[in-house]
N, CA, C and O atoms as a Tripos MOL2 file, in Angstrom:
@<TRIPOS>MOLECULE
protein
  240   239    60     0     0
PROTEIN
NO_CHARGES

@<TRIPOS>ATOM
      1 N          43.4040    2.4330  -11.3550 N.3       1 UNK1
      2 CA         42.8740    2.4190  -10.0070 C.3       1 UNK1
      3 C          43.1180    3.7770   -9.3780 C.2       1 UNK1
      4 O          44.2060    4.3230   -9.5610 O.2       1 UNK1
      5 N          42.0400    4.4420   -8.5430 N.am      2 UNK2
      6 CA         41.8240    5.6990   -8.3980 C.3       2 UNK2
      7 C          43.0930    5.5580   -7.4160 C.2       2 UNK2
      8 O          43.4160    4.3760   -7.2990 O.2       2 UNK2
      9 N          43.9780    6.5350   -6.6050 N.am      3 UNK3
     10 CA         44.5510    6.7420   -5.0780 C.3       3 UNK3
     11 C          43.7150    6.9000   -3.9300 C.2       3 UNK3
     12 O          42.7970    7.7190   -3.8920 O.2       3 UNK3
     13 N          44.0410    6.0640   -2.9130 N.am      4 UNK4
     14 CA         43.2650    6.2040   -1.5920 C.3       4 UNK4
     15 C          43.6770    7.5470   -0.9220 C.2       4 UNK4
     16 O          44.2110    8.4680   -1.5390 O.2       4 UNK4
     17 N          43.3640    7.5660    0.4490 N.am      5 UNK5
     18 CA         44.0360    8.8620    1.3390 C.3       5 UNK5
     19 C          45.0070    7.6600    1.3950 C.2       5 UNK5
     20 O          45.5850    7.6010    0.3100 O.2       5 UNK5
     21 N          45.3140    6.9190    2.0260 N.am      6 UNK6
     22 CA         46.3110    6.0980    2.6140 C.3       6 UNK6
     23 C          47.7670    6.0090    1.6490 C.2       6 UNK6
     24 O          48.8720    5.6340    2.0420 O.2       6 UNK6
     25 N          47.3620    6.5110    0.1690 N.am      7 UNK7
     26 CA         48.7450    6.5520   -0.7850 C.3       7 UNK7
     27 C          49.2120    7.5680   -0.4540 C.2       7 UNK7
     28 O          50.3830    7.6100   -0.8310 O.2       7 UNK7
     29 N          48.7020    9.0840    0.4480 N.am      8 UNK8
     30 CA         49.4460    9.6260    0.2660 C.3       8 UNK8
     31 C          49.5690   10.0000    1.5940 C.2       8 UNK8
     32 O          48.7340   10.8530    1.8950 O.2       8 UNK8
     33 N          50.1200    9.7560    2.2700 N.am      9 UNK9
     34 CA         50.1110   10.1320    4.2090 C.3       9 UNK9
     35 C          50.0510   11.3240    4.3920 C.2       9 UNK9
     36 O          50.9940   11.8630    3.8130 O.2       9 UNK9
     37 N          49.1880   12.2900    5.0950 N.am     10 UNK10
     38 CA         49.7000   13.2380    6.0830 C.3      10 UNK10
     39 C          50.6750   13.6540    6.4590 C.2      10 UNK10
     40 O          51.2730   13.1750    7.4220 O.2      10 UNK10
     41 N          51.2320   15.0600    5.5100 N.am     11 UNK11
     42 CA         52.7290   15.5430    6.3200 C.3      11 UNK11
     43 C          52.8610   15.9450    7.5250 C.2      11 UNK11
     44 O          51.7010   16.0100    7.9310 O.2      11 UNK11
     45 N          53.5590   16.2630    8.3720 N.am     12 UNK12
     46 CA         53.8950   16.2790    9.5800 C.3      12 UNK12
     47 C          53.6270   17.8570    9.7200 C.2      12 UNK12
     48 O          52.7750   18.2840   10.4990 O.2      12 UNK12
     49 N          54.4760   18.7610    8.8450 N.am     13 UNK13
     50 CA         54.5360   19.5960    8.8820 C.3      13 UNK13
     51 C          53.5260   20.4880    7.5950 C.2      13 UNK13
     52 O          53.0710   20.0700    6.5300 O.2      13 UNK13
     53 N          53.4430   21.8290    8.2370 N.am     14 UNK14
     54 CA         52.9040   21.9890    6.7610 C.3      14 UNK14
     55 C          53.6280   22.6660    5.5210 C.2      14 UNK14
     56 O          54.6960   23.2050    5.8120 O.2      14 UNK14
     57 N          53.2170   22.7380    4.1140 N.am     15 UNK15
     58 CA         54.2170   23.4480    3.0630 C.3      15 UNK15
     59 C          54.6020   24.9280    3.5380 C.2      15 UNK15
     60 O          55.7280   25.1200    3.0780 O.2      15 UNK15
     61 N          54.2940   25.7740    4.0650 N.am     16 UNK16
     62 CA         54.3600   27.0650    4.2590 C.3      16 UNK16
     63 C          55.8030   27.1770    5.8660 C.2      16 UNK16
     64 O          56.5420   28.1190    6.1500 O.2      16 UNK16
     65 N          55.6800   25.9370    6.4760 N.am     17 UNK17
     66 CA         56.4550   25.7860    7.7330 C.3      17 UNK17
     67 C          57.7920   25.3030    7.0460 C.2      17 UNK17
     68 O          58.8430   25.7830    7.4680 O.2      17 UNK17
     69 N          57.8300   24.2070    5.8160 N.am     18 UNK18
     70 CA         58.6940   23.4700    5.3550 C.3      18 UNK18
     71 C          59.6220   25.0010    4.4130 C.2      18 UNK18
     72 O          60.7970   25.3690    4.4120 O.2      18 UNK18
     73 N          58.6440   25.4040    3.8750 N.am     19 UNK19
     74 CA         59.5380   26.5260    3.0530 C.3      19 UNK19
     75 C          60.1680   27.6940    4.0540 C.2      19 UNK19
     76 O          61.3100   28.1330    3.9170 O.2      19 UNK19
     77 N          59.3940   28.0520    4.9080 N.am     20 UNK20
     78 CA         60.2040   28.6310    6.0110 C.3      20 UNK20
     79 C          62.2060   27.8310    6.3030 C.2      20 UNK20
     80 O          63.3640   28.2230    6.4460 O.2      20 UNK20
     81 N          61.6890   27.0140    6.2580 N.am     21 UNK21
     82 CA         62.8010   26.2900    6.8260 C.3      21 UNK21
     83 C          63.9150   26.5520    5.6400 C.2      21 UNK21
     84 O          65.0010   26.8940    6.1080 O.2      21 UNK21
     85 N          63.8900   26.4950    4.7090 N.am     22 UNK22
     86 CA         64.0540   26.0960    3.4140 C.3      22 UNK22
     87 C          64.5910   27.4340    3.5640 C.2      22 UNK22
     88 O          65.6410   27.5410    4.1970 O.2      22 UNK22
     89 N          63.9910   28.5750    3.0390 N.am     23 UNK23
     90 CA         64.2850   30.1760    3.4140 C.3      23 UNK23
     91 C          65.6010   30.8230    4.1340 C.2      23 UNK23
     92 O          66.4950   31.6380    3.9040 O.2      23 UNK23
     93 N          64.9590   29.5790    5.5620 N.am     24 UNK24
     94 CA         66.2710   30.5890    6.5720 C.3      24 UNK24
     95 C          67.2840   30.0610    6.5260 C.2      24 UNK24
     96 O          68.3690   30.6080    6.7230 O.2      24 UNK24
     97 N          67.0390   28.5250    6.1670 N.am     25 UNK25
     98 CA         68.5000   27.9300    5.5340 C.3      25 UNK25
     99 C          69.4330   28.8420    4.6600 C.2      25 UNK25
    100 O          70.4790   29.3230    5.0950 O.2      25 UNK25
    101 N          68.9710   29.0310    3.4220 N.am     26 UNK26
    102 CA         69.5850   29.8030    2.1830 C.3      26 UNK26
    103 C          70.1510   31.1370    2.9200 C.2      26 UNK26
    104 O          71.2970   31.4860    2.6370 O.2      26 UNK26
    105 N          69.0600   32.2360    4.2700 N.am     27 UNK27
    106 CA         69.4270   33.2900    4.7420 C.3      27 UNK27
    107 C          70.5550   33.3620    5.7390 C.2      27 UNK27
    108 O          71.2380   34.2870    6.1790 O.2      27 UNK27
    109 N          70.5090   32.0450    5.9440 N.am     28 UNK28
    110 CA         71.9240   31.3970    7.2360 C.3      28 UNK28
    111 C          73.1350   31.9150    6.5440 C.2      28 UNK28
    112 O          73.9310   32.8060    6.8390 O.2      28 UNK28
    113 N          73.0230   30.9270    5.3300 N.am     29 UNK29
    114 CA         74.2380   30.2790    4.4900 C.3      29 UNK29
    115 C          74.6010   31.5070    3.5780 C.2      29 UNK29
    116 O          75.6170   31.6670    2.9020 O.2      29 UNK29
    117 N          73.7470   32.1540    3.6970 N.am     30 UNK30
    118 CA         73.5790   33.4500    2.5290 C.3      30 UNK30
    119 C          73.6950   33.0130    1.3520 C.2      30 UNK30
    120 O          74.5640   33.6340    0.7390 O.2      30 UNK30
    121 N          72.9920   31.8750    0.5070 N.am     31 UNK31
    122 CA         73.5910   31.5780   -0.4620 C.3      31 UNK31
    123 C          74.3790   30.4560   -0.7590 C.2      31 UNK31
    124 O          74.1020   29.7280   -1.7120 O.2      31 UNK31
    125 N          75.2150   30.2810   -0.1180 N.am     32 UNK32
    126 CA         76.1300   29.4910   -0.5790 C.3      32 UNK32
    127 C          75.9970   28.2640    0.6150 C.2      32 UNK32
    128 O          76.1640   28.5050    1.8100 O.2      32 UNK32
    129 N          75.7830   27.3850    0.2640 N.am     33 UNK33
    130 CA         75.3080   25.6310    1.4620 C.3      33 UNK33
    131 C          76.5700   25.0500    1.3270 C.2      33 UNK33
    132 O          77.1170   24.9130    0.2330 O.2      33 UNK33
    133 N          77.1510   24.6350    2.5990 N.am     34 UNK34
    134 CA         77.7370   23.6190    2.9430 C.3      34 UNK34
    135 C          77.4270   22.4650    2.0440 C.2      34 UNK34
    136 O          76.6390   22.3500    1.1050 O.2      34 UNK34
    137 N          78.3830   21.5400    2.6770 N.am     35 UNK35
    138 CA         78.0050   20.1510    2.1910 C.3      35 UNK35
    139 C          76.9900   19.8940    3.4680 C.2      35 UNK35
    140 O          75.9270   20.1900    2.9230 O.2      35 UNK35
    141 N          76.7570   19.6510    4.3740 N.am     36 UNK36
    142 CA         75.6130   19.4780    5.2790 C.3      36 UNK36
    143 C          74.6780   20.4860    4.8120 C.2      36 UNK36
    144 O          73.8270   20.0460    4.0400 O.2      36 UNK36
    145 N          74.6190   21.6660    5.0680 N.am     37 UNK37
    146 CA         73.5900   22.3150    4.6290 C.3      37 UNK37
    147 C          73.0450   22.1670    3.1590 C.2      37 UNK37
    148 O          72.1790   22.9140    2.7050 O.2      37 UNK37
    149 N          73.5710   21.2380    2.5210 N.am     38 UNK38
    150 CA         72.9420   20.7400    1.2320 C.3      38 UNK38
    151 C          71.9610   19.6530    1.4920 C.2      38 UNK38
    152 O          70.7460   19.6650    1.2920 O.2      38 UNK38
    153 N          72.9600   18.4040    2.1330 N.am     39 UNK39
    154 CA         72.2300   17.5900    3.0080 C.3      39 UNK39
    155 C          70.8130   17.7910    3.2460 C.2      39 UNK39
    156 O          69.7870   17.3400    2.7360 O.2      39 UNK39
    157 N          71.0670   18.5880    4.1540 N.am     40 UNK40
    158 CA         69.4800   19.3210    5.4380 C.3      40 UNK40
    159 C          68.4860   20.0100    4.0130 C.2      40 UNK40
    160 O          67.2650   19.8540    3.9990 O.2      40 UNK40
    161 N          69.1400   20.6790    3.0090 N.am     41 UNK41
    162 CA         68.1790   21.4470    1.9240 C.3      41 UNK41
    163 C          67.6870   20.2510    0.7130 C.2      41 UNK41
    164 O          66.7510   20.4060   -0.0710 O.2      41 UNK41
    165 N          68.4600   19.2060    0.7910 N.am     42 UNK42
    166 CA         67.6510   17.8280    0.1090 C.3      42 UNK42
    167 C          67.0070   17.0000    0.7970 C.2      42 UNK42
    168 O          66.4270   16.1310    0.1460 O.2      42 UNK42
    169 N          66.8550   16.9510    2.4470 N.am     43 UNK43
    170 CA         66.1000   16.8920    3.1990 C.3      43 UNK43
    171 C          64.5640   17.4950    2.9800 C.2      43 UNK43
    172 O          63.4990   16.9850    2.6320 O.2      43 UNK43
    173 N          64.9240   18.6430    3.3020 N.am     44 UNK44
    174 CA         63.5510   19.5360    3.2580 C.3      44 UNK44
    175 C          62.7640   20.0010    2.2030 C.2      44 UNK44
    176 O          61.8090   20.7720    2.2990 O.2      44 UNK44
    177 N          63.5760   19.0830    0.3810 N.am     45 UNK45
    178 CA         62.8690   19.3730   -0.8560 C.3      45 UNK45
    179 C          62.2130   18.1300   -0.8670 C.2      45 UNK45
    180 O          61.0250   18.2630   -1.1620 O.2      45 UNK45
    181 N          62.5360   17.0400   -0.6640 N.am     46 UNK46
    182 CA         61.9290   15.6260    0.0830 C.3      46 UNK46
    183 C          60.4420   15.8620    0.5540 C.2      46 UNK46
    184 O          59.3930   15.4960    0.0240 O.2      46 UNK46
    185 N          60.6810   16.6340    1.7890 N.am     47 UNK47
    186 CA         59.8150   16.7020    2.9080 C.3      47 UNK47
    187 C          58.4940   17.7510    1.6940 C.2      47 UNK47
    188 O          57.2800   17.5900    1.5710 O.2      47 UNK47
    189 N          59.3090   18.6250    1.1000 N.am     48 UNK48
    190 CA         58.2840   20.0020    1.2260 C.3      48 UNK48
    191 C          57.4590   18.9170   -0.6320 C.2      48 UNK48
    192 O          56.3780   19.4300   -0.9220 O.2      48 UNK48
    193 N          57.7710   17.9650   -1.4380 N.am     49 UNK49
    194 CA         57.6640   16.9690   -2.3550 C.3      49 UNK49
    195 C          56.2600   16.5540   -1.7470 C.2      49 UNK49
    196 O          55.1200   16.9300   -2.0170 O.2      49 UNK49
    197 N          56.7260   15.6980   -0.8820 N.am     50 UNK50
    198 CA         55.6550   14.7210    0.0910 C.3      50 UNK50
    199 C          54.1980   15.5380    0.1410 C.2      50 UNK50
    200 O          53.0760   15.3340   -0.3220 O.2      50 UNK50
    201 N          54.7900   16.5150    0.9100 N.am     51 UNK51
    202 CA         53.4990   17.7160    1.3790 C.3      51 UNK51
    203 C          52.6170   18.0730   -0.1570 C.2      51 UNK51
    204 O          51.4560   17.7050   -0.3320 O.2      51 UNK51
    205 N          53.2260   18.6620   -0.9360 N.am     52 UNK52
    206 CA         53.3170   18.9730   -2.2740 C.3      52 UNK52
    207 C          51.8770   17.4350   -2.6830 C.2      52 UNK52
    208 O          50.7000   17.3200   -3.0260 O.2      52 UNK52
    209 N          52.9850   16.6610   -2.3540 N.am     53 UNK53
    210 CA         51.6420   15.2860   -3.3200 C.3      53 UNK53
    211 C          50.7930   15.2380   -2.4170 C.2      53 UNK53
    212 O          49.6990   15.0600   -2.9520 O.2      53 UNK53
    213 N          50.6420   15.3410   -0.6150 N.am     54 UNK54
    214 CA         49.8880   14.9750   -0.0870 C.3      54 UNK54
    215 C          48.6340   16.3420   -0.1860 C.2      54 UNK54
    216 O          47.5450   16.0940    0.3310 O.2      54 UNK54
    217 N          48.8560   17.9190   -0.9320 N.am     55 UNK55
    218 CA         48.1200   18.2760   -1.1390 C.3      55 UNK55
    219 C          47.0920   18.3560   -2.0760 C.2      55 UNK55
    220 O          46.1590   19.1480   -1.9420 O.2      55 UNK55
    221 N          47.2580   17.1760   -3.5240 N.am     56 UNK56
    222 CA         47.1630   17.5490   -4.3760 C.3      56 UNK56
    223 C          45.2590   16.3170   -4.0020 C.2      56 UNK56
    224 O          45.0370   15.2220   -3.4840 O.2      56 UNK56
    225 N          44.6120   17.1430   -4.4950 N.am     57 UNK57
    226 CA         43.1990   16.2260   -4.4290 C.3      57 UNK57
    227 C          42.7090   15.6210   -5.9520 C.2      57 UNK57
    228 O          42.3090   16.4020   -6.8150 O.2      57 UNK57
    229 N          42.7620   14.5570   -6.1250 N.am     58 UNK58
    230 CA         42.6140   14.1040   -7.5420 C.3      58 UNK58
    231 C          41.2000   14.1260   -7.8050 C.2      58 UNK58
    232 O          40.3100   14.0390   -6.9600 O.2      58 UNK58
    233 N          41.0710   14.2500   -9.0480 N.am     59 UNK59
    234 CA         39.7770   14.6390  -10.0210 C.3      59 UNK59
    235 C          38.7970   13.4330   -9.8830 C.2      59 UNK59
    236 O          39.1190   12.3430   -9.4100 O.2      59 UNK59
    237 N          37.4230   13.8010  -10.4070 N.am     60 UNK60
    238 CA         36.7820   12.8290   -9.7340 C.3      60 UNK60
    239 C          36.1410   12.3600  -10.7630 C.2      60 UNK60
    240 O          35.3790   11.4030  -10.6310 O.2      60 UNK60
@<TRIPOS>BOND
     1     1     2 1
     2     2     3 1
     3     3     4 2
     4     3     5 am
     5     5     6 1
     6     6     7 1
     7     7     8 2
     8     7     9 am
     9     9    10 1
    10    10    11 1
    11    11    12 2
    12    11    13 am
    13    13    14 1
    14    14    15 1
    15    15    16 2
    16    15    17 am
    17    17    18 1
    18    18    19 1
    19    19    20 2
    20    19    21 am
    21    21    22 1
    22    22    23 1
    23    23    24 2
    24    23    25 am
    25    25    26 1
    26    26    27 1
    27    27    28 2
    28    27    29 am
    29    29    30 1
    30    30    31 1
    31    31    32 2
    32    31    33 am
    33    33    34 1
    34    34    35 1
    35    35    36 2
    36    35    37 am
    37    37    38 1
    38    38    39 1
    39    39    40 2
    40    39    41 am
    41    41    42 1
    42    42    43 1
    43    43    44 2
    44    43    45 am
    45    45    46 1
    46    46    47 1
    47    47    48 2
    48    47    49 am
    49    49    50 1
    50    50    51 1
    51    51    52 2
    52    51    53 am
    53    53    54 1
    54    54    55 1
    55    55    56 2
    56    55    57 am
    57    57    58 1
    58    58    59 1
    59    59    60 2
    60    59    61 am
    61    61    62 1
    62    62    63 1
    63    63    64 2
    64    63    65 am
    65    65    66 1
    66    66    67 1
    67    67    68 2
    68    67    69 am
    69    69    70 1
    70    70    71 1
    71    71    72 2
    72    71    73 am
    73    73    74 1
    74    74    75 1
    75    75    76 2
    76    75    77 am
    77    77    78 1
    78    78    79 1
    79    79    80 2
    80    79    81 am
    81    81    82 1
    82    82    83 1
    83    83    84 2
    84    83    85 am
    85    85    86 1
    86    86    87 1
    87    87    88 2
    88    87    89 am
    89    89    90 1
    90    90    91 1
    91    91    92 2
    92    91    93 am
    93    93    94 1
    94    94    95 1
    95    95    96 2
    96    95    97 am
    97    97    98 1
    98    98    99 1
    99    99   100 2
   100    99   101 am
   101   101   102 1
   102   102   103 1
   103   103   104 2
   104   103   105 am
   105   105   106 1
   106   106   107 1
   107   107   108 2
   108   107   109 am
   109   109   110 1
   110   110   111 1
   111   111   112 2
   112   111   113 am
   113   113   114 1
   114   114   115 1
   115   115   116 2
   116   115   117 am
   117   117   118 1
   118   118   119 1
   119   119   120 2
   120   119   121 am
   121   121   122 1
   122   122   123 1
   123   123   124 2
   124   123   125 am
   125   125   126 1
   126   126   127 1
   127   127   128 2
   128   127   129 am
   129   129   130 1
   130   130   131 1
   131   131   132 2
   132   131   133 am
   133   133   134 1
   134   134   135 1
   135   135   136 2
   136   135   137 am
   137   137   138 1
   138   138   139 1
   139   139   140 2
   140   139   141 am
   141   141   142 1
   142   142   143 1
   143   143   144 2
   144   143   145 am
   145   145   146 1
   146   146   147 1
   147   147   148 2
   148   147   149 am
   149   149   150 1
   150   150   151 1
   151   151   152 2
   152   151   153 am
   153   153   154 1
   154   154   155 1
   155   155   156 2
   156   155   157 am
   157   157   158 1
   158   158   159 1
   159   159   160 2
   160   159   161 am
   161   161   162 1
   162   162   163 1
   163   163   164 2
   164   163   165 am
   165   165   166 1
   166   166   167 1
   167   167   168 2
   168   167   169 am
   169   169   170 1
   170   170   171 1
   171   171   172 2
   172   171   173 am
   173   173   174 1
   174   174   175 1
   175   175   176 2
   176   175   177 am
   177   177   178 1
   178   178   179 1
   179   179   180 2
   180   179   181 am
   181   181   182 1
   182   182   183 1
   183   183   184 2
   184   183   185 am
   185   185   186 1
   186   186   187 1
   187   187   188 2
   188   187   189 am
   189   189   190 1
   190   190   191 1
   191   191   192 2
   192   191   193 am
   193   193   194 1
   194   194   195 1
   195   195   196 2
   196   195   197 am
   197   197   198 1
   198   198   199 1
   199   199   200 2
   200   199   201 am
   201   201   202 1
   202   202   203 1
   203   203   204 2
   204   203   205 am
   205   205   206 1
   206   206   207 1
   207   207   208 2
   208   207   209 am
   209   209   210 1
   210   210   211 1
   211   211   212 2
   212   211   213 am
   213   213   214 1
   214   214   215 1
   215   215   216 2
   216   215   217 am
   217   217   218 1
   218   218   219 1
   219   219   220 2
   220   219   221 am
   221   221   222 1
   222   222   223 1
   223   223   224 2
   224   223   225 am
   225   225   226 1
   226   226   227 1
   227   227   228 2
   228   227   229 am
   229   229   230 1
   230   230   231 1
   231   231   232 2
   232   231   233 am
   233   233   234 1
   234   234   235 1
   235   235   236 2
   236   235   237 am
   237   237   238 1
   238   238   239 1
   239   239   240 2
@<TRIPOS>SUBSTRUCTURE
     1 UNK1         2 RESIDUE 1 A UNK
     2 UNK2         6 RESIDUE 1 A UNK
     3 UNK3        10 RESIDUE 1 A UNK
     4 UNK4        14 RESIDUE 1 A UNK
     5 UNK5        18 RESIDUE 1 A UNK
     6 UNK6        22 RESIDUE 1 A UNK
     7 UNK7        26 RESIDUE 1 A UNK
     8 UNK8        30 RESIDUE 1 A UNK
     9 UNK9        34 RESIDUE 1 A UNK
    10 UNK10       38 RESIDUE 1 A UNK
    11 UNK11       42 RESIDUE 1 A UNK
    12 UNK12       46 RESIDUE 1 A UNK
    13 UNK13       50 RESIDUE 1 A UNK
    14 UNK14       54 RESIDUE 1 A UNK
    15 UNK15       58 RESIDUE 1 A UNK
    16 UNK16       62 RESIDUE 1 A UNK
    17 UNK17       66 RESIDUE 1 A UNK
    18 UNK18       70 RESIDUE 1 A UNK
    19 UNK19       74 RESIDUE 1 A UNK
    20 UNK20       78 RESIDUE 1 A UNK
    21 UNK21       82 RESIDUE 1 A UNK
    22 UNK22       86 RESIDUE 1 A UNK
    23 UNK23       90 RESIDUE 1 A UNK
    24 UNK24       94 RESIDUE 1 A UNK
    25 UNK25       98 RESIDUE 1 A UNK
    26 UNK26      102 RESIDUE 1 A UNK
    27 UNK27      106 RESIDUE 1 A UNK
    28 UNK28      110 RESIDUE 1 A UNK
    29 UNK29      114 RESIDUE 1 A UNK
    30 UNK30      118 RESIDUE 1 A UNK
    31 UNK31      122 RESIDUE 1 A UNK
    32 UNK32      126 RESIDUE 1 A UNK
    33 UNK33      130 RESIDUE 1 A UNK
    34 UNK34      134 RESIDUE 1 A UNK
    35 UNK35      138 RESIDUE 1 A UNK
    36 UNK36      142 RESIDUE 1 A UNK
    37 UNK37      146 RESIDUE 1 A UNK
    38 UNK38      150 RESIDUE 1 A UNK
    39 UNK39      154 RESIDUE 1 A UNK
    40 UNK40      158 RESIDUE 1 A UNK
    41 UNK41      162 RESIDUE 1 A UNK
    42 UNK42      166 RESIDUE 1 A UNK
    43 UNK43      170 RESIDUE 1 A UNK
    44 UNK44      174 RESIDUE 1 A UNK
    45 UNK45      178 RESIDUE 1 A UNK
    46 UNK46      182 RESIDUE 1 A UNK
    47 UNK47      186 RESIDUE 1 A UNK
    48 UNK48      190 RESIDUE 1 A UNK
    49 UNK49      194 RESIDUE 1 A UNK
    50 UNK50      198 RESIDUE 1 A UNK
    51 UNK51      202 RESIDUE 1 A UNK
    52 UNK52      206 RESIDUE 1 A UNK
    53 UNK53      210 RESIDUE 1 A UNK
    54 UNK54      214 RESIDUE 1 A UNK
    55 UNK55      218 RESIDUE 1 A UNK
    56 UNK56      222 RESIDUE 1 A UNK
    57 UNK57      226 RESIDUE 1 A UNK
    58 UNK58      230 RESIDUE 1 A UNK
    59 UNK59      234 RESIDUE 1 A UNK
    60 UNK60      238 RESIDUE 1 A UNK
């Protein structure tokens, strides 16, 4: 069975905003993440995943 739009929702944000985030995290931390700032960076591989599938347009 093919995927609808509805399998894959609309990210909130977009991939280019999510990797930003992702970026200044690592430039914060310089490198080295907290245990929260690991948290927040498995957060935003989640988020930037989602975006990732919600861009992908399947073959027809």
């Amino acid at each position: 069975m093919s995927p609808t739009p509805d399998d894959h929702p609309v990210p909130e944000r977009s991939l280019a905003e999510i990797n930003a985030d992702i970026r200044r995290l690592f430039a914060r931390a310089e490198g080295r993440l907290s245990d929260a700032e690991r948290i927040r960076h498995a957060t935003l591989l989640g988020e930037w995943a989602s975006a990732i599938r919600a861009s992908v347009v399947p073959a027809a």
